[in-house]
Phi, psi and omega in degrees: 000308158307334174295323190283339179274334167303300203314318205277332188289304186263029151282020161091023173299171191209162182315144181071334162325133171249138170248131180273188205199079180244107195222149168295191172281087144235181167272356143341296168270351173301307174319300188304338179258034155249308189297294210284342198280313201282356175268017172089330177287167161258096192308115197234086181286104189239162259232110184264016175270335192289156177282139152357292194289323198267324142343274181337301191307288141350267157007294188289274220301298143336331201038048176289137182285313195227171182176127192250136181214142168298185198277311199303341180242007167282016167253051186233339195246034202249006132239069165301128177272057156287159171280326221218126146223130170239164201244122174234163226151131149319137197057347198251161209284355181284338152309319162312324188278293160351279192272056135214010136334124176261158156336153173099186206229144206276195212248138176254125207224038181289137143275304196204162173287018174230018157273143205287141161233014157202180184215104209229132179280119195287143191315342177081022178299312160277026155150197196317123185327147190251147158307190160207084188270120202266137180255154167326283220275329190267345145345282190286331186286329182278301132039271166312302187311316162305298180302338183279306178300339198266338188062034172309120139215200198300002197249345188289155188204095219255144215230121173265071173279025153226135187315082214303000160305309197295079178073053198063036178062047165066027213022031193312308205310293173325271204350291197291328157310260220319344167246049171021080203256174182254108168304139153245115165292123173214106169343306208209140182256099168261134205259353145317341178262343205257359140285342168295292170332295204300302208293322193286319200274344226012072220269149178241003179204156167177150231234163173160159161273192165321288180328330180273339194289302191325272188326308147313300141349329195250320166347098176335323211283337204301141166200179180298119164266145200285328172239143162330178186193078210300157199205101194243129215267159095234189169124308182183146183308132188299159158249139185321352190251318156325334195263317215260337186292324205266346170287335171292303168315339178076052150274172185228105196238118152306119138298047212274174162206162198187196186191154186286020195260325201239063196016025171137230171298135167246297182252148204220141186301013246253135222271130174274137181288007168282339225243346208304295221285000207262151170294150165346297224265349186252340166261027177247336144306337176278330187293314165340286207303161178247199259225162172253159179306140169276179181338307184284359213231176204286188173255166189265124169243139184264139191218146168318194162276355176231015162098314197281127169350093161296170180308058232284083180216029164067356175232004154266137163275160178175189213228114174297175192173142169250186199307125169060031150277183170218146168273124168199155182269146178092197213301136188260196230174028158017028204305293172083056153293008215262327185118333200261342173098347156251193174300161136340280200250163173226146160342167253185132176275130191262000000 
């Protein structure tokens, strides 16, 4: 992580600068959201399911300077409009990049904790992906917020089945550093290996949407687990049977929901001990459900269209917001001026 960040300083990156990233779970990009922030730079992590034409887009709109690509995937970037692509890899030129660091500790060019430290892109469903700009402070605050709902500490051992694109991995990426946990890098998720994995690793966390809950769960390899195993879900609503199938094995599932606006996870299912004695099949229905605000965040309100408190009777729709914000649509700022680490404002929940 010092290397990468000397390196990058002295090809001339400069404060505010984006350096991309299009890479699988590897530790490359783990390293990179440590190496680039402390070179002062800005991480621009992309979504390695896009198509070319939609990379390119990203590229441009970000204004990244350098780009780093795994190997498996540099055919996706071979007339990237960068100053600098480097190839990471068997063969590729980035180890190289790497090893031509000089000695010392790189130049320190932070202004404030409300200096950007990644840019993380939205799927882009009603039209072109939106930027997401992540600050140092709100960053570190959610960070934190995660390893707590999560029950992260120096004995954890988080196994990387969510995509560290994807809003830093949830801000997993800090997280699991920062209470000094043990990282498993796993390229892909085959769940014959992440069961391999779990027994090898002794893996104690691990991150997904549903769908990866399915896919493990449906697996030959499935099986009763010897130690728990935390496990925290999004992505799209679990469905109770889903919940209750992966929880039988002796998972343990966080339900969280969140946006790429709000570094990842916001809000979290969070479980009443009124609820321990009930069958299965009826707390895996309580489990379905969202949610209250985490540690770090505002408190949540579901509201019309017109701003006012729907009705808490479990069948009106209406649009989150948290408390004493206002709703609002486009490109946000991840500022956490608030104290709390998230935005002023948020998107309307769809």
């Amino acid at each position: 992580m010092r290397r990468l960040a000397v390196a990058l300083q002295q090809a001339g990156i400069e404060h505010g600068d984006r350096v991309a990233f299009l890479a699988p779970n590897v530790t490359e990009l783990l390293e990179a959201h440590f190496g680039v922030p402390r070179a002062g730079a800005v991480l621009v992590a992309i979504n390695t399911r896009l198509m070319p034409e939609e990379i390119a887009y990203i590229l441009d709109h970000s204004g990244s300077r350098v780009l780093v690509v795994h190997e498996s995937l540099a055919h996706l970037v071979e007339d990237a409009a960068v100053e600098r692509v480097l190839v990471c890899g068997n063969g590729g030129d980035y180890e190289e990049f790497l090893a031509s660091a000089g000695p010392g500790e790189p130049e320190d060019r932070l202004a404030s904790e409300d200096d950007t430290i990644s840019v993380n892109y939205t799927s882009g469903t009603t039209g072109r992906p939106k930027g997401v700009m992540y600050t140092h402070r709100g960053a570190y605050l959610n960070a934190l917020s995660e390893t707590l709902h999560a029950k992260l500490d120096s004995r954890s051992v988080y196994l990387w089945t969510l995509p560290m694109f994807h809003c830093n991995g949830w801000c997993f990426t800090w997280g699991v550093t920062a209470v000094g946990a043990t990282h498993v890098c796993l390229p892909k998720v085959d769940p014959a290996l992440v069961w391999q994995l779990i027994e090898d690793e002794e893996i104690t966390h691990l991150n997904g949407a549903p769908t990866v809950l399915v896919m493990l769960t449906s697996d030959d390899a499935a099986r009763p687990l010897a130690s728990p195993i935390q496990v925290t879900t999004a992505g799209a609503p679990p469905p109770p049977a889903v919940i209750e199938r992966t929880e039988a094995l002796g998972f343990r599932i966080n339900h969280v929901y969140g946006l790429t606006e709000t570094y990842g996870p916001i809000t979290i299912c969070e479980w009443n001990p009124d609820w321990d004695d009930l069958v299965a099949e009826q707390r895996a229905r309580l489990k379905a459900r969202q949610g209250l605000h985490h540690v770090t965040a505002d408190l949540v309100r579901v509201v019309d269209p017109e701003l006012r408190d729907v009705p808490r009777r479990r069948r009106d729709l209406g649009r989150g917001c948290h408390e004493g914000q206002q709703c609002d649509e486009g490109l946000l700022r991840g500022r956490g001026r608030n104290g709390r680490g998230v935005p002023r404002r948020l998107v309307p929940f769809r």
